[in-house]
C-alpha positions in Angstrom: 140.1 95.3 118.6 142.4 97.4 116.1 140.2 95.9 113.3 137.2 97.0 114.7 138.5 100.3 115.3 138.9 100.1 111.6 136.1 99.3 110.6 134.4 102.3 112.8 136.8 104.8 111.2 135.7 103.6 107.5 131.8 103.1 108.4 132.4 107.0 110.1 133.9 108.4 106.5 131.6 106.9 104.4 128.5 108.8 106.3 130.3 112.0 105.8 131.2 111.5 102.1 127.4 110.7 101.8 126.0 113.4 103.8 128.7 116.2 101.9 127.1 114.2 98.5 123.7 114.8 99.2 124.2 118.0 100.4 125.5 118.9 97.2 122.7 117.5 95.3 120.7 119.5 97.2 122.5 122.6 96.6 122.3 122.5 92.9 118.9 121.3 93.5 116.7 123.0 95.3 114.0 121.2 95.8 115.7 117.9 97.4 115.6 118.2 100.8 118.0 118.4 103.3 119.1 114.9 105.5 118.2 115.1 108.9 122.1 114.4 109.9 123.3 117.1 108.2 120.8 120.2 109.1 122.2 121.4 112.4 125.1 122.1 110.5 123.3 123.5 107.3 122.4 126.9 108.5 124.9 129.8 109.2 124.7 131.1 112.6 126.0 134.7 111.9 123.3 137.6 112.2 123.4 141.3 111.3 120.4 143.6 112.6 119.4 144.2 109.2 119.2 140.3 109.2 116.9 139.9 112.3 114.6 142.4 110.6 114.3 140.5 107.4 114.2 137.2 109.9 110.8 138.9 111.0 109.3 139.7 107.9 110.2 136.3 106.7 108.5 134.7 109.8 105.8 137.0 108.9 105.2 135.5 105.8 105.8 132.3 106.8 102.5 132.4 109.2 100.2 132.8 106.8 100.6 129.1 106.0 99.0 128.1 108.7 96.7 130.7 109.0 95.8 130.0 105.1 95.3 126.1 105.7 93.9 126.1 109.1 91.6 128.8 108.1 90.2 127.3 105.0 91.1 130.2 102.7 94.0 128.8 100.2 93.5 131.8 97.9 95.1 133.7 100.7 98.6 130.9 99.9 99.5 133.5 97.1 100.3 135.3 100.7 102.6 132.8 100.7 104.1 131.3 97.2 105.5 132.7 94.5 103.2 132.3 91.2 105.5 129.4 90.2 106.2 128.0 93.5 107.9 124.2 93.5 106.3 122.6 96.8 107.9 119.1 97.6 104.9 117.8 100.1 106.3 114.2 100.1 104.3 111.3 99.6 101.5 110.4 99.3 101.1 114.3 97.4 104.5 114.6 95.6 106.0 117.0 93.9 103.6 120.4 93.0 104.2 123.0 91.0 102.3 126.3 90.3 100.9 128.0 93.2 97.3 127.4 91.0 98.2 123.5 91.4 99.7 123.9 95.3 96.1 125.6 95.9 93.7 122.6 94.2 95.9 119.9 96.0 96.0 121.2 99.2 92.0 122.3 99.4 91.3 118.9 98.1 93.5 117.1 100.4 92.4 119.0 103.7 88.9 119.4 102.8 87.3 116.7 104.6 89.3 118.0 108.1 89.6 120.4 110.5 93.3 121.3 110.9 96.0 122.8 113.0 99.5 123.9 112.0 102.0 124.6 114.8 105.6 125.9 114.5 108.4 125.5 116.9 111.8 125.1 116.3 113.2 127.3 113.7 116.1 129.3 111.4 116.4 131.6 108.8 119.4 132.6 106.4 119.8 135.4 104.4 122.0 135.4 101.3 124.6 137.7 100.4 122.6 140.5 98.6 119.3 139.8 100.6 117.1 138.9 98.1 116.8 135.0 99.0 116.7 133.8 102.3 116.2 129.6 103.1 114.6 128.8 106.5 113.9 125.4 108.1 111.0 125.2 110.8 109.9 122.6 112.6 105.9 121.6 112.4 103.4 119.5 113.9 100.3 119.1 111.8 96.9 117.9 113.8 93.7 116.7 111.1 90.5 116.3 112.9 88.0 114.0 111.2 84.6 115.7 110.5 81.0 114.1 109.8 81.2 110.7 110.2 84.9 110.6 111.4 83.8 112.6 114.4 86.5 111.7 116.9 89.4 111.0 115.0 92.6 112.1 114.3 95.6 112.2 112.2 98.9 114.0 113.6 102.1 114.6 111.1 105.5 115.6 112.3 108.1 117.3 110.4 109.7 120.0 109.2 109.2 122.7 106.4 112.1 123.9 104.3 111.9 126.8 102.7 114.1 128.9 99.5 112.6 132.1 99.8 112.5 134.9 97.5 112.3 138.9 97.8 108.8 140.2 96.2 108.0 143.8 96.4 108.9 144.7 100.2 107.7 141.0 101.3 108.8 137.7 101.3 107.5 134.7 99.0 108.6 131.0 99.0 109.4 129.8 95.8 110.7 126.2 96.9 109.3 124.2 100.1 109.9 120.8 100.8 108.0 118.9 103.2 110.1 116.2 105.3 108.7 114.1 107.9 110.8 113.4 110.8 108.6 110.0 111.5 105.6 108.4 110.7 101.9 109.9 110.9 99.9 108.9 114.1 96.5 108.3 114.0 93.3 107.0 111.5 94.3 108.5 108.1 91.1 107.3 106.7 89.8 110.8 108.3 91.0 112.2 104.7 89.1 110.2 102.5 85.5 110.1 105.0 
């Protein structure tokens, strides 16, 4: 029993040295994304007034993805992205960079559907000096097929996290990575019909 014990106690050890590893990588890099195990703990849970105001503008800006993609109008992401925005949107679309780029690769991936972005779970954190904030939020993505994929659907689940930046008296995202928390349900041909 005692070696079993032991066994638990190194297995335990090694998936905190390689959560604290990875969540160093992805502090010097800010476009890996964060492991699922570790993002409950990832996010402080201290908030000022001034903070919940800037929590609102940043959830503010971070509407206007949805609105932008659902709505057809990806000029409207500069709403949205800094002008050299690094958007991690997973496979099969990759790494993106330049809000011109992030623009052409989402209106060509999501012309051919109807869509709807929902948020739920969500949280924000302001640096020290409140010019960059990060925020995870939790999304469901629905893609109706059109034409002759009438009928169909494709639903993605994940979550959206975000290094934001202070523009002006607004909020932009300069880093997002897309991580899904499973696989996509439905008839993905709906993107290619």
């Amino acid at each position: 029993m005692s070696c079993l014990r032991t066994m638990q106690a190194i297995s335990f050890i090694v998936i905190l040295f390689y959560i604290n590893g990875i969540l160093c990588l992805a502090q010097d890099d800010p476009t890996a994304p964060i492991p699922l195990p570790a993002v409950a703990t990832s996010y402080s849970r201290s908030l000022t007034r001034q903070d919940a105001d800037i929590q609102d503008q940043i959830r503010n800006t971070l509407a206007h993805y949805p609105l932008a993609l659902d709505g057809k109008n990806f000029a409207a992401l500069d709403l949205f992205y800094t002008a050299d925005a690094v958007a991690n949107y997973s496979e099969p679309l990759n790494v993106v960079t330049g809000l011109p780029q992030i623009e052409a690769v989402v209106e060509r991936t999501l012309r051919r559907v109807l869509t709807q972005h929902t948020y739920g779970t969500q949280v924000i954190e302001i640096e020290k000096g409140k010019t960059r904030a990060r925020s995870l939020t939790y999304f469901t993505a629905t893609h109706l097929g059109k034409g002759n994929a009438t009928g169909k659907a494709y639903y993605a689940y994940g979550q959206y996290q975000d290094n934001l930046v202070r523009i002006g008296d607004g909020w932009r995202v300069k880093h997002r990575n897309l991580v899904y928390m499973g696989p996509g349900i439905g008839d993905a041909s709906i993107f290619s019909e």
